[in-house]
C-alpha positions in Angstrom: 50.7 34.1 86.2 50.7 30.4 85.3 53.7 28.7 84.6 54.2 25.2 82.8 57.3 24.8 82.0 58.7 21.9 79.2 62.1 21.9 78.5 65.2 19.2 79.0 68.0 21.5 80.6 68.1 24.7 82.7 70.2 26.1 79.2 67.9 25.2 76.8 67.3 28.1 74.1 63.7 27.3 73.7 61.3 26.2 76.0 57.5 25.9 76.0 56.1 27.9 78.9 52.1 28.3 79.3 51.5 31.8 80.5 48.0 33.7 81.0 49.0 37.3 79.2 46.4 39.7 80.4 48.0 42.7 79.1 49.5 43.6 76.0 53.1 43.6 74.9 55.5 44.2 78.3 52.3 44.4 80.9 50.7 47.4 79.2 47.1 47.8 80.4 47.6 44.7 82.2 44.1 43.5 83.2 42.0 45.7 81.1 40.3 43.5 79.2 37.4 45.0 77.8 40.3 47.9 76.2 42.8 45.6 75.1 39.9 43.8 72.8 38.5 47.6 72.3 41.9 48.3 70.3 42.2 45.1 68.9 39.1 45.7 66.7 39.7 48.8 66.0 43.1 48.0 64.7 41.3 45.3 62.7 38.8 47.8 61.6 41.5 50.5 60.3 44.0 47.9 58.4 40.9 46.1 56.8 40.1 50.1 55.9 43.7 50.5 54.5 43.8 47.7 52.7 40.5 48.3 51.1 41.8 51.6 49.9 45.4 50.5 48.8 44.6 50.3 45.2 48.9 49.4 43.9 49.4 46.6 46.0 52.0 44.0 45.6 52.6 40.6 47.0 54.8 41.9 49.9 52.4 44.4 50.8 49.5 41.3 50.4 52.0 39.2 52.9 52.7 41.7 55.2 49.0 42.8 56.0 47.6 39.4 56.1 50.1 38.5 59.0 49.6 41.8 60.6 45.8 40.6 60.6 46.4 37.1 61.3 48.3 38.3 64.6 46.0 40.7 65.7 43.0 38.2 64.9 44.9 35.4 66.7 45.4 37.9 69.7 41.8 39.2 69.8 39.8 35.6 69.6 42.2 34.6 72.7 41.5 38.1 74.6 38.0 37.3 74.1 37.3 33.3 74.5 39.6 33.3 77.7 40.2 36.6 78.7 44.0 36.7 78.3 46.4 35.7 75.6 48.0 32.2 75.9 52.0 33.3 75.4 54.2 29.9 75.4 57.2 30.6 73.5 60.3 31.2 76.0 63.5 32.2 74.2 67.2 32.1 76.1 69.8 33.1 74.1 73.3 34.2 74.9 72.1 34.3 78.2 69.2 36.9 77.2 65.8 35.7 78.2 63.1 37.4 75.9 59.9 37.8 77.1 57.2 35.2 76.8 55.1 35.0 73.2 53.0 33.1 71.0 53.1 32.5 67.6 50.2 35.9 67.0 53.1 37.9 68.7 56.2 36.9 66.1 53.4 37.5 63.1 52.8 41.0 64.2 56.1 41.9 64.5 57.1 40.2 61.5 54.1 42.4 59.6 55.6 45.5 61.0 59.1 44.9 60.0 58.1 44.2 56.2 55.9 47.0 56.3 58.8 49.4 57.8 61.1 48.1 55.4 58.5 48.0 52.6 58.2 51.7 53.0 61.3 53.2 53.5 62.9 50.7 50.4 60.3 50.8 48.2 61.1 50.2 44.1 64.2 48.2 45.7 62.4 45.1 46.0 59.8 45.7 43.4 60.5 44.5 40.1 
């Protein structure tokens, strides 16, 4: 793992670290490439699928699966130029330090969390 670290003070909240991700979220399959991009197209298949066949969609839904896309695109062209996924977004807070990410990683699991919520509120925030 390569480490470049930018920040000002040992208590800084955010700090820009370059790290060489070759597994997927928490070290799963680290080091297996060829089946981390394997899943990344066919997760990219499947929601282009979905979205294809959603015929009510709104501008949430729209939102939602674009970033979901954009995140697994973003992922998927860096597993496959370099071989791993640049994460550079350290996070320290409270004293809690969150793992390493990039900006893919916070539109995926921004995605999900509008889709989750999307689902189970529905008509709430459809007007």
């Amino acid at each position: 793992m390569n480490n470049l670290r930018f920040s000002t003070s040992e208590n800084s909240i955010l700090e820009l670290t370059f790290v060489k991700n070759t597994g997927a979220a928490f070290s799963l399959f680290e080091n297996n490439t060829l089946l981390l991009i394997l899943i990344g197209v066919v997760a990219t298949v499947g929601i282009i699928i979905y979205i294809y066949k959603l015929i009510d969609m709104d501008d949430i839904d729209i939102f939602s699966y674009s970033l979901l896309l954009g995140g697994i695109l973003g992922n998927l062209l860096d597993r496959i130029m370099h071989g791993y996924v640049i994460d550079y977004i350290s996070l320290n807070i409270f004293g809690y330090h969150f793992p390493i990410f990039n900006f893919a990683d916070m539109c995926i699991v921004i995605s999900v969390i509008l889709i989750f919520i999307s689902a189970f509120k529905g008509d709430l925030w459809r007007e």
